[in-house]
ZAMARGU-4260 file (C-alpha; in steps of 0.2 Angstrom, whole numbers, plus 5000, padded with zeros to 4 digits):
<rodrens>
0) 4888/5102/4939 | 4879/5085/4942 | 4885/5070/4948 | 4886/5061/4933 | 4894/5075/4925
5) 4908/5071/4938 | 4906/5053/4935 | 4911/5056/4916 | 4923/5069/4919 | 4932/5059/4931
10) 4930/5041/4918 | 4938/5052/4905 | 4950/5061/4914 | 4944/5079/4910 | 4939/5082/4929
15) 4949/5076/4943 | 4948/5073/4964 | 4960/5080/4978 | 4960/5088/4993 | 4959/5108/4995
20) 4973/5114/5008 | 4971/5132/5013 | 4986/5140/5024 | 4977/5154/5028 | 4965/5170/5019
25) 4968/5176/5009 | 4962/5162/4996 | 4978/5166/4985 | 4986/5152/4998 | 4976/5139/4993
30) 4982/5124/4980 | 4972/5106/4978 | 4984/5092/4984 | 4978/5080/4967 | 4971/5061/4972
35) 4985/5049/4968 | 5002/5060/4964 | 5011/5071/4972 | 5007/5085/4961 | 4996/5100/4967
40) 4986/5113/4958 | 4985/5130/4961 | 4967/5137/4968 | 4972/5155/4967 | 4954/5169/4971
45) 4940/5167/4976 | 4931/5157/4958 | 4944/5145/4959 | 4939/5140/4977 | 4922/5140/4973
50) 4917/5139/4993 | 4928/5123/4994 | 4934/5125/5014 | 4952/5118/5020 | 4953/5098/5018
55) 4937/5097/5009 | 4935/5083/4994 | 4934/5092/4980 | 4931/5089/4960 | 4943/5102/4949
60) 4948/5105/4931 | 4963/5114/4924 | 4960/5132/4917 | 4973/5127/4902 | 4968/5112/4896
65) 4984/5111/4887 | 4992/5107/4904 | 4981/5092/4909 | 4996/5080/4901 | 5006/5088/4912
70) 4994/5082/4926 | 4991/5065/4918 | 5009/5062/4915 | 5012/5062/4936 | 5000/5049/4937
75) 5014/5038/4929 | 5019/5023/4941 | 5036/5023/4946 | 5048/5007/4943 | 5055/5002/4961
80) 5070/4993/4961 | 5073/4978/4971 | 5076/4977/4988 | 5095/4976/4993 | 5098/4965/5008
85) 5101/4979/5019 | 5117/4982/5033 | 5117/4976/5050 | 5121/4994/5058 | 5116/5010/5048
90) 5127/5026/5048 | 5124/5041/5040 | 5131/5044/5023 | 5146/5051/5018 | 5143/5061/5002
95) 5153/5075/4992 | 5139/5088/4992 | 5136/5090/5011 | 5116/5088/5015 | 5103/5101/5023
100) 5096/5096/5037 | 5088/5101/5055 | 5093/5089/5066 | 5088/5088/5088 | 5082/5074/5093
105) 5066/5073/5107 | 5080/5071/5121 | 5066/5079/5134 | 5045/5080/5134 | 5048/5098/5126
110) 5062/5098/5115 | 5059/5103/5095 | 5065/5085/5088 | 5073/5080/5072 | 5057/5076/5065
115) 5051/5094/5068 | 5059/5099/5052 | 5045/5110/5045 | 5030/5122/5054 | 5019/5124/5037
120) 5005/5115/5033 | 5011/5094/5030 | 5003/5097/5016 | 5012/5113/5008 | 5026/5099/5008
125) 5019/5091/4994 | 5032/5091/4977 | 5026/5099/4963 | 5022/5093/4946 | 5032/5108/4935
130) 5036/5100/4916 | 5022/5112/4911 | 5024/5124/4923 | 5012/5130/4939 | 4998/5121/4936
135) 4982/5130/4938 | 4965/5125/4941 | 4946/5127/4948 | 4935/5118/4958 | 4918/5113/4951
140) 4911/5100/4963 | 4914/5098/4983 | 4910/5079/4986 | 4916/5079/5004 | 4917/5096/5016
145) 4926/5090/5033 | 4915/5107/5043 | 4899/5098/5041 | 4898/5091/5055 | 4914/5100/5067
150) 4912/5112/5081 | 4917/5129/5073 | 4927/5140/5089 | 4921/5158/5084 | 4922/5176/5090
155) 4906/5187/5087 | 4906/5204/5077 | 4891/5214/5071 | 4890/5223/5052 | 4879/5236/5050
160) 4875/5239/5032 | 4861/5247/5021 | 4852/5248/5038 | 4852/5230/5041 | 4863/5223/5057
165) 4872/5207/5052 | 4878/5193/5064 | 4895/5187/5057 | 4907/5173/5067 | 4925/5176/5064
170) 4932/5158/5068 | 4949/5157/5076 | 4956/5147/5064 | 4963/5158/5050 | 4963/5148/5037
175) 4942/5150/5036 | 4931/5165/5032 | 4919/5175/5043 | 4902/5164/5043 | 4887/5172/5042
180) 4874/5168/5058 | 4857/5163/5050 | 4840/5155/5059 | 4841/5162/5074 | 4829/5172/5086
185) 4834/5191/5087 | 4833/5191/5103 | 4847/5176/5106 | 4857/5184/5091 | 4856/5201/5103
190) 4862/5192/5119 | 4879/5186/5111 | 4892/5195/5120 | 4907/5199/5111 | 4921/5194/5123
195) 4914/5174/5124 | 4919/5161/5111 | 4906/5153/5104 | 4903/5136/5095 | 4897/5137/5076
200) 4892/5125/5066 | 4893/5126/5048 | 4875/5124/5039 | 4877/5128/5019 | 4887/5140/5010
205) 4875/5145/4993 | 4883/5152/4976 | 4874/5170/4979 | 4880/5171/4997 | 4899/5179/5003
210) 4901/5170/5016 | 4896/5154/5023 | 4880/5152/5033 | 4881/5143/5050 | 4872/5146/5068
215) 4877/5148/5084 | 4875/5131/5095 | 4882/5136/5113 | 4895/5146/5122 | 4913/5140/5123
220) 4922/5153/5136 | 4928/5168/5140 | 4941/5175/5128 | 4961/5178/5135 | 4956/5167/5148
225) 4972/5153/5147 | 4962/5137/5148 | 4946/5142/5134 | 4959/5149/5122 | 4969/5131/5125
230) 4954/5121/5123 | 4950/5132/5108 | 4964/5127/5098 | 4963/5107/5103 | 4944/5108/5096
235) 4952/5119/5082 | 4964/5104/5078 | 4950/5090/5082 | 4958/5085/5097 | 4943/5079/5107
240) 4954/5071/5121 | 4961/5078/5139 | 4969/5071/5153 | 4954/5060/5158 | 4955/5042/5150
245) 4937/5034/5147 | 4931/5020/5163 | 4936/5003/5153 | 4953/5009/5150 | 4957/5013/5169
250) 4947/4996/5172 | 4961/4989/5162 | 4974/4992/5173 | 4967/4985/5186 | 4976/4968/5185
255) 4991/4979/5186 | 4987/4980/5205 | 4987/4966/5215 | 5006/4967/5208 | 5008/4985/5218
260) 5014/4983/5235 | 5003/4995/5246 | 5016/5000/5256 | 5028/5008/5243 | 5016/5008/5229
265) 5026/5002/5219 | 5025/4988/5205 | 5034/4973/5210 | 5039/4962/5194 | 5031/4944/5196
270) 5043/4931/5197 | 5036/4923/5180 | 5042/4940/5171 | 5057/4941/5181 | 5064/4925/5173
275) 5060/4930/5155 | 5069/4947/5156 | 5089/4950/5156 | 5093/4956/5176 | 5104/4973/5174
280) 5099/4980/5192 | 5116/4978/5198 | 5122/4990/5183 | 5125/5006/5185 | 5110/5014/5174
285) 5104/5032/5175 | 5089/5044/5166 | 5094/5061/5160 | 5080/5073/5159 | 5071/5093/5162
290) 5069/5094/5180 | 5049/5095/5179 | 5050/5078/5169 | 5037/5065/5178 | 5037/5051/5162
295) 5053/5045/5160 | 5054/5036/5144 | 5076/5030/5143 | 5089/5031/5151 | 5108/5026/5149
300) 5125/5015/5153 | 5143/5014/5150 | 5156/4998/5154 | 5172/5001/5147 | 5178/4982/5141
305) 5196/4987/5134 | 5207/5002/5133 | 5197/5007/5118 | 5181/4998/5119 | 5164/5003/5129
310) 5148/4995/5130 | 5134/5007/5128 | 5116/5002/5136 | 5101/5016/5129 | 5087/5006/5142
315) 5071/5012/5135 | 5053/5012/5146 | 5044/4992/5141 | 5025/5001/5138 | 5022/4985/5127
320) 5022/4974/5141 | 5009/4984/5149 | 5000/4991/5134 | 4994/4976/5125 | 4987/4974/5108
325) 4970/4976/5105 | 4968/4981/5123 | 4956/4995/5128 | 4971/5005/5133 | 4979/5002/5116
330) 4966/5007/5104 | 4964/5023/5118 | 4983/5027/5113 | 4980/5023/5094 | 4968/5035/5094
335) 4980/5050/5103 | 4994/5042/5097 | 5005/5056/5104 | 5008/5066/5120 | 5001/5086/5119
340) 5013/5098/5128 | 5005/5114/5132 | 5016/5128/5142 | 5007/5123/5160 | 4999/5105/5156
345) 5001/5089/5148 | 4988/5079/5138 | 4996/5063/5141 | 4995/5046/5127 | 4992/5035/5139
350) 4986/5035/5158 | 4995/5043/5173 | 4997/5026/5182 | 5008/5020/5168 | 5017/5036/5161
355) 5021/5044/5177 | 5021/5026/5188 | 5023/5006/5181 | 5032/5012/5164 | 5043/5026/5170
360) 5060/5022/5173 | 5059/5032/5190 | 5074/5030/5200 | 5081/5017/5215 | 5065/5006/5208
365) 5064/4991/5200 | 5057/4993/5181 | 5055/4984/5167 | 5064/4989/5149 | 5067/4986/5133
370) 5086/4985/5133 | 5098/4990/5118 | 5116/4986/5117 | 5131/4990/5104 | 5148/4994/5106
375) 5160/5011/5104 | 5177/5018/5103 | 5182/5035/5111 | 5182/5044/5096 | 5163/5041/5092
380) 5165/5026/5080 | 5152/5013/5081 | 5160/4996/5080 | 5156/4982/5070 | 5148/4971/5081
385) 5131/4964/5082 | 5120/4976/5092 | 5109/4966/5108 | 5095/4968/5110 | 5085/4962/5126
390) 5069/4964/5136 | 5077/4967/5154 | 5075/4974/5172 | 5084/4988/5177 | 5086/4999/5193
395) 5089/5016/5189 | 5101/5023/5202 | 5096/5041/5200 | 5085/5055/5191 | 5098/5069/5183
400) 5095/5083/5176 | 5100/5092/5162 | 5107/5105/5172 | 5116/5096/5186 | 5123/5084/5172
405) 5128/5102/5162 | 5137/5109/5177 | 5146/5091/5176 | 5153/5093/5160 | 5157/5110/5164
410) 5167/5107/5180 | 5157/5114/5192 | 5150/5097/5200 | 5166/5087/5202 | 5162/5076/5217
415) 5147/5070/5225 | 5148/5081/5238 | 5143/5094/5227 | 5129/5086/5219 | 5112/5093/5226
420) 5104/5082/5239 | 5089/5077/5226 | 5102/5071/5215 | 5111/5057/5226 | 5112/5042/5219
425) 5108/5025/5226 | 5116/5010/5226 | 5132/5019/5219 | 5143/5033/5222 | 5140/5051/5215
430) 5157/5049/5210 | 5154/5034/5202 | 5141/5043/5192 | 5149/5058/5188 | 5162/5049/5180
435) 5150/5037/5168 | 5142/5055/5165 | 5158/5062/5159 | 5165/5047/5149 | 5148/5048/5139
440) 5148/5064/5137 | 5167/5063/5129 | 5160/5047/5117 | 5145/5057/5114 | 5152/5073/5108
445) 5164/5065/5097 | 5150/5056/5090 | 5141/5070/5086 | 5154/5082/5078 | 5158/5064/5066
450) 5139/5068/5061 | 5138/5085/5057 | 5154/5081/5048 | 5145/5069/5037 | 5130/5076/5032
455) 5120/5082/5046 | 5116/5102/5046 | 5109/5104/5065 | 5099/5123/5069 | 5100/5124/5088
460) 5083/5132/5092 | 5081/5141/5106 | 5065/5133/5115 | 5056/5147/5127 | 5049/5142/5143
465) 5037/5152/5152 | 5036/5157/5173 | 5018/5153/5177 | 5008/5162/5192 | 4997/5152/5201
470) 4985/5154/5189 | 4994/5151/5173 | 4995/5166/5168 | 5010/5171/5163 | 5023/5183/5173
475) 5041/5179/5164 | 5050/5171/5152 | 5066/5162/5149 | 5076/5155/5133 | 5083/5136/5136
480) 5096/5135/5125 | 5103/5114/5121 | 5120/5112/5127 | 5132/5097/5129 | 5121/5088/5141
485) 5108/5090/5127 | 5118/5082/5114 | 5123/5068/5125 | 5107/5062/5127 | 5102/5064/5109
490) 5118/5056/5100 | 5113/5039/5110 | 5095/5041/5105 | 5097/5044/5087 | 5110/5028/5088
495) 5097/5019/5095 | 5085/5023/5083 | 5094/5020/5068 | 5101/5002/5076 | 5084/4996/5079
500) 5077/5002/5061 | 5091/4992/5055 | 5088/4977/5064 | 5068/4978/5059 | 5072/4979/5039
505) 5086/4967/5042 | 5074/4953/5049 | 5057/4960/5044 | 5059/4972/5030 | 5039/4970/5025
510) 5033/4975/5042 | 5047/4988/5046 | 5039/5003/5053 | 5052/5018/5049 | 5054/5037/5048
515) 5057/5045/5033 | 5063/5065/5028 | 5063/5071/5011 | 5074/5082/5002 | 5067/5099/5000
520) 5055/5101/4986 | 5056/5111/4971 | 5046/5124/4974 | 5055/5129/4991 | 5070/5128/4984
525) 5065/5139/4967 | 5059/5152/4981 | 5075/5152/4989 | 5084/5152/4974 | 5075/5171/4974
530) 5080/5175/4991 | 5100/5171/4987 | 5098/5183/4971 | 5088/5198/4980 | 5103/5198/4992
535) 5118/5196/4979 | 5122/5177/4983 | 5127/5169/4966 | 5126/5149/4973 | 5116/5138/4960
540) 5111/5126/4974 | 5104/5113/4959 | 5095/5104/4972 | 5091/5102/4990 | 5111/5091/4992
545) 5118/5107/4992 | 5113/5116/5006 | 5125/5111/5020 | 5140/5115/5010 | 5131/5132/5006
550) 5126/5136/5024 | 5144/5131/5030 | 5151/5143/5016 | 5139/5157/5022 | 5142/5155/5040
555) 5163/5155/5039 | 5161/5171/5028 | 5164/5186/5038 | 5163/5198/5024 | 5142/5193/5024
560) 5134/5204/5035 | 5125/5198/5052 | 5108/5204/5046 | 5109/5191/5030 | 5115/5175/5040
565) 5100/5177/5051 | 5090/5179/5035 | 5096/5162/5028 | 5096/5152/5042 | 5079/5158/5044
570) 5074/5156/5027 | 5083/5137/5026 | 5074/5131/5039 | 5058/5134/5029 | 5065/5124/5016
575) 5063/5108/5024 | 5047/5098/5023 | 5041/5087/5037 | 5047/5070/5042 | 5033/5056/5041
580) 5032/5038/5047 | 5030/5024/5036 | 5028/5004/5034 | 5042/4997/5022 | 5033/4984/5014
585) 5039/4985/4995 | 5045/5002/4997 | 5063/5004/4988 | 5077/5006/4999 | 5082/5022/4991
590) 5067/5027/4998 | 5069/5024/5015 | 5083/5039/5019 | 5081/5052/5033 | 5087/5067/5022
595) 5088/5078/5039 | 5099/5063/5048 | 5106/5059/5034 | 5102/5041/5039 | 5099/5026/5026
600) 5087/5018/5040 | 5080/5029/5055 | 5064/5023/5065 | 5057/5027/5082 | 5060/5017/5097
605) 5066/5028/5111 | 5050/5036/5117 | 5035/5026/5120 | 5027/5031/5133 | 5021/5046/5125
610) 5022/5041/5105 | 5012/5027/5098 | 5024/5026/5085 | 5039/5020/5095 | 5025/5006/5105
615) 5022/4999/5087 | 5041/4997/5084 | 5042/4988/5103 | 5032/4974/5098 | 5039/4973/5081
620) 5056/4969/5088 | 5049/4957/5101 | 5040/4948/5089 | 5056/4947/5078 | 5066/4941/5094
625) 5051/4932/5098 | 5052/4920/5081 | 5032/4926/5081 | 5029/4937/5064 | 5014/4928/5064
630) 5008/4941/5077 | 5012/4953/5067 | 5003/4949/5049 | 4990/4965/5051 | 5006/4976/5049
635) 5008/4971/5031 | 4991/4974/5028 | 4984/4991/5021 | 4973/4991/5036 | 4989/4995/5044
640) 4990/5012/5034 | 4977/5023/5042 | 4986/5021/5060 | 5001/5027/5050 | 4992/5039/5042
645) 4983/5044/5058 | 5001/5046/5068 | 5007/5058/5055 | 4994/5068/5056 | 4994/5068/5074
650) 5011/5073/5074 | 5010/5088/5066 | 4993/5092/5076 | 5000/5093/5092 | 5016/5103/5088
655) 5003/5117/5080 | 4993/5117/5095 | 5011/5117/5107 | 5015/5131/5096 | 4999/5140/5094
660) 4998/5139/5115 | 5015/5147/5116 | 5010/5161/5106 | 4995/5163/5116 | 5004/5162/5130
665) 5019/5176/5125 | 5005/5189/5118 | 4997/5185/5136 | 5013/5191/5142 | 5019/5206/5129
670) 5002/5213/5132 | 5006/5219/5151 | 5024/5220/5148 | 5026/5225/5128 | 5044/5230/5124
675) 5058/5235/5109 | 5064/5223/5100 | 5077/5222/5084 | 5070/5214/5068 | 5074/5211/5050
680) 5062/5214/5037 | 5060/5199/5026 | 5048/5204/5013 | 5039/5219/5006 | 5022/5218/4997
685) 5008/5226/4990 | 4998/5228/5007 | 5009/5221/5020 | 5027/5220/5026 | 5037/5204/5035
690) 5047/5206/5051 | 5057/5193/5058 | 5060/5198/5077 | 5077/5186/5083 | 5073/5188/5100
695) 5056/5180/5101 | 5059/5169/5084 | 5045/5174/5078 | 5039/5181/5058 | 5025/5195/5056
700) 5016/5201/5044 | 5012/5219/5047 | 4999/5227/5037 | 5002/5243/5029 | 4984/5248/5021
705) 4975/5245/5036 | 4987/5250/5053 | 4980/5265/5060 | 4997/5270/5066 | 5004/5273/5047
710) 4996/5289/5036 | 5005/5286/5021 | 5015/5272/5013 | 5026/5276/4999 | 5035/5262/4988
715) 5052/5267/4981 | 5053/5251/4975 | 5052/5233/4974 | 5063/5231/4988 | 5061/5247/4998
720) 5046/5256/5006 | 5046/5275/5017 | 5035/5275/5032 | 5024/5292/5036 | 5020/5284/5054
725) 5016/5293/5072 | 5017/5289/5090 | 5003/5278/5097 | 5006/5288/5114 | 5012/5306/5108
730) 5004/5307/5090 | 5021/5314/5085 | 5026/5312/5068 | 5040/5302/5060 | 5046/5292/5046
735) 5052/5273/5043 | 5064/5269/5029 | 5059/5251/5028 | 5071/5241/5018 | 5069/5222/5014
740) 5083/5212/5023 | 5090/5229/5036 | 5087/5228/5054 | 5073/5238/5060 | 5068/5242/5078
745) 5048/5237/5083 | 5036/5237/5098 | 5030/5222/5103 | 5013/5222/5108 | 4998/5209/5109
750) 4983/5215/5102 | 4968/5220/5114 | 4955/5211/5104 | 4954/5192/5101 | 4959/5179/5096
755) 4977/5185/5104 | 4990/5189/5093 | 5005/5199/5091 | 5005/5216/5089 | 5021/5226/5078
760) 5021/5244/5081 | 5037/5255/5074 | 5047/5264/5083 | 5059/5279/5076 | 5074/5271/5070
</rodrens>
């Protein structure tokens, strides 16, 4: 089609623009997200995609032309109301039909957070236009493709067909096709070895070729080795970034030093500085964090004022006062905008010397903070009183763990003597501290059960952590599960959050930076609908509102097998989309809601020295105490938006590539110590069948045409398959009565080839 075909087809609204998104091949999991609506369009084979890769631009028309005012009627702008004036202090909302959600709040560097809601695809999360029904349609023009000029990671593999020997690349990512190697010498094509990554670039793909063509520009590194399959997935994901920050941004820091004593190396606070900031070094004011932490972003206080009255303090890292705006360190942190954790290494936001040093609230030093005050009673209530809010200095009197501060709670620490030498405070007494830890704990737990009883649905995930040899390689493994200590942190976080958010849309509304988390979209929940009736549930669940009530039903029934809990608490995790930031400006307040939280306003404030997020909502605050919105016009412009836009992205970025080194990582592990594990199937189809395995939380598809250890498959039927299988080892013989939604026993392995992934092997049952 030419361009002034498309020009006309887009004028007269036959043809229309979005954005291809691809989960993985098959194409069958591909949909365009549609330019200007939340729609999407099915792209279902291979003619539909028509050699449109993931994220291209692309130029589509609907197959059924009688669905196209179906598209045209989403286009349809919707009315906002007008802007109430909104409460001083935000609560979450009490409602008769309980809310969904999956709430844990980033209390450590690792932790899954509130945000976190979702692993698929942001956007998979996209609501669907449905009046007319699934929308189907096929691409006819690729105006943009995103591969054109990226670095391709790929594993070689030969094709010998009709007597010809064929180069083909199969890229790491899953979500692209094989490439065919073109335009190179025989001899360099000879020389590729077949355990190195290489680096592809994509050159065309033409209408009578399978594949697309690329060549091969230079070796990446050697396959299964820790570090290449880690920097593989960062150049997989765009991240071009590592722990090195560029010369003018370490230049910049420089001023920094003639403010570091020599002797300690540590930053002294001018005396300029010291008389703008609140003085709280004589409070008592501690950080609660994994022991391996190094950048500690908050930490906490307690003063009890009456019998039933307590002053809470969440003292928060001041990263603006170091990181200013426009500054080369600032547009270096705009462009990470978030911190990577990988299982042995962090790529950090923003340079050592602040987030391990001058920003870190590292105990019996002097730092500076961005200071949040407001005022609770013993059973969790937050009172009606102005929160303060206050750039301040505080002296941290010591660094606690989660653990000690678990064994606390727990009574095995009940005076300072016991608490380990490392753990000491300064400046106070360990008994002094023990107790502030205890009377927060009390506050914070009561908090917390008042918010799961209204409205919020919290899935304690179990986060795996891995014992490294010297070499990184991996040796052991250990589930972390969140206890109290967990929660404690993470109630006075999320009130922080919510108490800033509110004071930003109460002063600032326009410039507000917040966090939004929409209800589950009709499509997930039409696909869970399905789940519910394969296993006998009659719940109508009418809309995502329904969920907590449901799960809390399910949960308290103990005539509902074990197996089906699991399924569904599986299953409604993966109903919920992903969380995204957002600047108010005339956004409707209905609009604004955390659905997970169940929050009116939610924002992030609590962790910047590792979210660029959370710096943004620094200096919006200051400029608002500051009497200075002035400063902050460029936020209320739509220059603002790609920073946004750039966070969100981001975000989701490095929680793939923390996930995708974690698998790595445990199939590194599972491959020289593979071992039985207890699954549920979850889904049977044509050529494949689903295992969740609970001890590793993890989902696989296993193939059934193509697994060498299976000689026959037969279907009884839609929900139940037999297994003729034999022994890898012993070639013996035996069947598998596979059953959607039974426990079924598996080997786990990780395969021998690359890229590394999980290998299922059954067992006899």
């Amino acid at each position: 089609m030419s361009i002034a075909e498309v020009k006309e087809g887009l004028k007269n609204k036959t043809l229309f623009r979005g954005t291809m998104i691809k989960k993985e091949q098959p194409p069958y999991n591909s949909f365009i997200k549609v330019e200007g609506t939340d729609c999407r369009v099915t792209a279902r084979d291979a003619f539909a995609n028509n050699r449109a890769l993931p994220n291209s631009t692309v130029i589509f028309r609907l197959k059924d032309e009688d669905q196209r005012q179906t598209l045209l009627e989403s286009f349809a702008p919707v009315k906002k109301a007008p802007a109430p004036a909104p409460a001083p202090v935000a609560t979450p909302k009490k409602e008769e039909d309980d809310e969904d959600a999956w709430v844990t709040e980033e209390s450590d560097e690792q932790s899954s957070s509130e945000e976190d809601v979702s692993s698929e695809e942001p956007e998979v999360a996209a609501p669907v236009a449905r009046r007319g029904g699934r929308l189907h349609g096929e691409v006819v023009f690729i105006e943009q493709n995103p591969y054109e000029e990226r670095d391709i990671i790929v594993k070689i593999e030969r094709l010998c067909r009709h007597g010809h020997t064929f180069i083909y690349a199969r890229p790491i990512d899953k979500r692209l096709s094989h490439l065919q190697i073109v335009n190179q010498e025989p001899e360099f094509l000879n020389s590729l070895s077949f355990t190195t990554y290489y680096v592809a670039r994509f050159k065309q793909w033409r209408e009578d070729c399978r594949f697309p063509l690329a060549t091969i520009e230079a070796p990446f590194g050697t396959c299964d080795d820790i570090e290449t399959e880690c920097r593989a997935l960062l150049v997989t994901n765009q991240i071009e970034h590592t722990e090195e920050f560029p010369e003018d941004c370490i230049r910049a820091l420089d001023k920094f030093d003639r403010h570091v004593n020599q002797e300690t190396h540590e930053y002294e606070i001018p005396a300029e500085e010291r008389a703008r900031r609140v003085d709280l070094t004589k409070m008592t004011i501690f950080s609660i964090d994994p022991v391996t932490a190094r950048d500690l972003d908050d930490a906490l206080s307690v003063q009890k004022e009456s019998a039933d009255v307590f002053k809470i303090g969440v003292h928060i890292a001041d990263v603006s006062h170091f990181v200013e705006e426009g500054s080369a360190v600032d547009e270096e942190a705009q462009l990470r905008t978030t911190s990577i954790y990988l299982p042995h290494r962090v790529i950090p936001m923003l340079p050592r010397l602040l987030c391990e040093n001058l920003c870190s609230l590292n105990p019996a030093v002097e730092r500076l903070a961005f200071s949040i005050f407001f005022w609770m009673n013993s059973k969790g209530e937050v009172l009606e009183r102005q929160p303060i809010i206050a750039k301040s200095i505080i002296r941290s009197c010591a660094k606690l763990s989660y653990d000690v501060v678990q064994d606390m709670i727990e009574g095995k620490i009940t005076k300072a003597d016991d608490l380990p030498p490392q753990y000491q405070p300064s400046g106070v007494s360990g008994d002094e501290v023990i107790a502030t830890c205890l009377l927060l704990n009390e506050i914070a737990q009561k908090r917390r059960k008042w918010r799961l009883d209204n409205g919020s649905l919290t899935f304690n995930r179990i986060k795996k952590r891995f014992k490294l040899a010297e070499d990184s390689y991996p040796v052991d493994y250990l589930f972390e599960e969140r206890k109290e200590a967990n929660f404690l942190v993470e109630e006075y976080m999320l009130l922080a959050n919510t108490l800033i958010g509110s004071f930003m849309v109460q002063h600032k509304q326009g410039i507000s930076l917040l966090r939004r988390h929409e209800p589950p979209g009709e499509k997930k929940l039409e696909e869970f609908r399905k789940v519910l009736k394969e296993l006998n549930i009659h719940e109508e669940l009418a809309d995502g509102r329904a969920m907590k009530g449901f799960l809390e039903k399910i949960s308290s029934n103990k005539l509902i097998p074990s197996n089906v809990k699991k399924i569904l608490e599986f299953k409604s995790v993966k109903l919920l989309e992903l969380a995204k930031y957002f600047v108010v400006q005339d956004t409707p307040p209905e609009s604004w809601g955390h659905f997970a939280l169940q929050f009116d306003v939610y924002t992030h404030f609590t962790s910047p020295i590792r979210r660029y997020p959370d710096l943004l909502v620094h200096r919006v605050v200051f400029s608002i105490l500051q009497k200075a919105a002035q400063k902050m016009m460029p936020l209320a412009s739509g220059d603002f938006d790609p920073i946004i836009e750039r966070c969100n992205e981001m975000k989701f970025k490095s929680r793939r590539i923390s996930d995708g080194c974690e698998r790595v990582f445990m199939c590194l592990y599972l491959r020289k110590n593979p071992g039985e594990y207890q699954g549920i199937v979850t889904q049977i189809a044509f050529d494949f069948v689903s295992i969740l395995i609970l001890n590793l939380d993890i989902e696989m598809k296993v193939s059934v045409k193509k697994n060498e250890q299976i000689k026959n498959a037969t279907k009884k039927n839609a929900n139940e398959l037999l297994l003729e299988c034999f022994s890898p080892d012993s070639r013996k013989p035996f069947k598998v009565n596979v059953k959607v939604y039974d426990y079924i026993k598996v080997l786990v392995d990780a395969t021998k080839t690359s890229p590394i992934d999980y290998k299922i092997i059954f067992c006899p049952q």
